[in-house]
Structures are given as C-alpha cells and as structure tokens.
C-alpha positions in Angstrom: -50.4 18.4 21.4 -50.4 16.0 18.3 -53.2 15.6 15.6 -55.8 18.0 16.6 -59.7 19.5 15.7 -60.0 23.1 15.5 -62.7 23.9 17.4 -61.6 26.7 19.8 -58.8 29.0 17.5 -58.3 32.4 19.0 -58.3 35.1 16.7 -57.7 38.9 18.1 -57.9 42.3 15.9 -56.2 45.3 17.2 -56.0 43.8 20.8 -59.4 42.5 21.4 -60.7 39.1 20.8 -63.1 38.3 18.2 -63.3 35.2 18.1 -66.9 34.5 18.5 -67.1 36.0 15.3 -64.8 34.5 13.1 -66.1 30.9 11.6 -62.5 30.1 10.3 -59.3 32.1 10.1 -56.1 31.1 8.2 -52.5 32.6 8.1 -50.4 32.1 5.0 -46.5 33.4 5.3 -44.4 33.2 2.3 -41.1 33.4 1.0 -40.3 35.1 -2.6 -38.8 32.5 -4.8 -35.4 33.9 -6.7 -34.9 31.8 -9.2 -30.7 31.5 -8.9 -30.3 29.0 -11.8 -27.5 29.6 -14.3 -25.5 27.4 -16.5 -23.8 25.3 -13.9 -27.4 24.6 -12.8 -27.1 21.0 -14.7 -30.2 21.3 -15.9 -32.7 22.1 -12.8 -34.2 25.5 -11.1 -32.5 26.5 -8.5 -34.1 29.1 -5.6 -33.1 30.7 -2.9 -35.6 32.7 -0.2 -36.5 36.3 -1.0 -38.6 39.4 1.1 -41.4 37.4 3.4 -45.1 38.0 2.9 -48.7 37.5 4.5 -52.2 36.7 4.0 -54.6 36.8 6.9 -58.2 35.1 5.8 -60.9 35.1 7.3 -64.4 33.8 7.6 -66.5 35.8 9.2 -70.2 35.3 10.7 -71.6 38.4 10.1 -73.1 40.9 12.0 -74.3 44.9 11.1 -75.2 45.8 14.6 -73.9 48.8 16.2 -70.3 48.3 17.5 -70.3 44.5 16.4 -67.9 42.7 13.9 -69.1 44.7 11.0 -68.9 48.2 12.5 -65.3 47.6 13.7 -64.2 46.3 10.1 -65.6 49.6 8.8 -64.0 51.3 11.4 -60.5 49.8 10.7 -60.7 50.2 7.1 -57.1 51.2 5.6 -55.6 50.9 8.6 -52.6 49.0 10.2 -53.8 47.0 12.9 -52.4 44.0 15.0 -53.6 40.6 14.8 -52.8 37.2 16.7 -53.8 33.7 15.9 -53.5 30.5 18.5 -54.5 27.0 17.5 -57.0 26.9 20.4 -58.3 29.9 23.0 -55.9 28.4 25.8 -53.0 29.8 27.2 -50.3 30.6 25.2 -47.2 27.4 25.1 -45.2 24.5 23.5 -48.5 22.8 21.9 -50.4 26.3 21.8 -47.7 29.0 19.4 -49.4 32.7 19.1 -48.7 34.0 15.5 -48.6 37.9 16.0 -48.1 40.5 13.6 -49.9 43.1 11.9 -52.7 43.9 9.5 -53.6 46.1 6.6 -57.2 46.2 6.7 -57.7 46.8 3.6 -61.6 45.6 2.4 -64.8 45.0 3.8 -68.0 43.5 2.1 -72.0 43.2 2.8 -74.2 40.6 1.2 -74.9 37.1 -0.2 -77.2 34.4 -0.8 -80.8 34.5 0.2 -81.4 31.9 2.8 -77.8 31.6 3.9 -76.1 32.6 6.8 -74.9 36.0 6.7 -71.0 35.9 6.2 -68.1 37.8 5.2 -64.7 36.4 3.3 -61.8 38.7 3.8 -58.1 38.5 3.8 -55.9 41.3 4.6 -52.0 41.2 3.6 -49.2 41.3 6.6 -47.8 44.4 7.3 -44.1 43.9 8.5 -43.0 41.1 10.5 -44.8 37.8 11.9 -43.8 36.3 14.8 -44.4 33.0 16.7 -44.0 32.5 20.2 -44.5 29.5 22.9 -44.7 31.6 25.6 
C-alpha cells in the first residue's frame, strides 16, 4: 500500500469493533526526551529516548441509546481496556499493521452545539505496551 485515503480504519474497544461509531481515531506513541547535554556538548542539546507513552483520540458520533457507543463508554469508565487500530477494516498484513495495546478509559462527555451532529472527543492515555504487527 502507498499513499492512501482513510476511509475504512478499524477501531476495536475491549475486543469488539466499533468502528461504525468512531468518525476519526488517532494514536500518538511517544518517547521521553532526556536531555544528556553537558559541557562537551559543543554547544547543542543532546537527547536520548526515555519511558514510552500513549494517547488514543477519538472522534466519536454519538449515540445515548441503550447498549450503544455511549452506554459502553460509561460502562468502561476507569477501567483498563484493550484497544486495536488498522489503517483500513481488511485483514491484518504488510500494507495493513494492527496497533494493539491497552486503554485507560478515563473520561466521557455529553453535549454540544445546537444543530450539529451529536459527537464526542476523547482520548484515553496507553496503559503499558503498544505493539504493531503485520500479521
């Protein structure tokens, strides 16, 4: 796969896929910066990598109904749950990675602007590891 549109990403919760829900859903990994310079530095920062952390956002179309999207949020909050991400809703390989990990679903929210879509923007740190896999 080269340059491509999102128009199918795969986005599952806790082992079920809710991606009819989700507008848009982004994963951000970091690495801690330690800044390493000292006096033989010759003038310029210098970093290595520290501890590795997460961000999970997402975009979501809303929906209060009994055991949809906004139910199960509820139901998660301040738990630990599992998440995975694909570019597109195929099957998992070389031009489609799964990100896997887990979760802290830590916030929910209700509301907006009259005469818009109903939608909810969350983002939930990484708990632990996140891996990606071709297969």
């Amino acid at each position: 796969m080269a340059v491509y549109m999102l128009s199918s990403e795969y986005v599952a919760l806790n082992g079920v896929d809710y991606s009819a829900h989700f507008k848009s859903a982004t994963l951000v990994v970091d690495a801690a910066q330690l800044d390493t310079t000292d006096f033989a530095s010759a003038g310029w920062v210098e970093y290595i990598g520290g501890l590795k952390s997460g961000t999970l956002s997402l975009e979501v179309q809303d929906d209060a109904a009994n055991s949809s999207i906004d139910d199960i949020i509820w139901g998660l909050l301040g738990t630990v749950v599992t998440f995975e991400v694909r570019p597109t809703s195929s099957a998992v390989g070389t031009s489609n990675p799964k990100y896997t990990g887990s979760v802290l679903i830590s916030s929910s929210s209700v509301g907006g602007t009259v005469g818009d879509l109903a939608m909810k923007s969350l983002s939930y740190p990484t708990s632990g590891a996140v891996t990606r896999a071709e297969a």
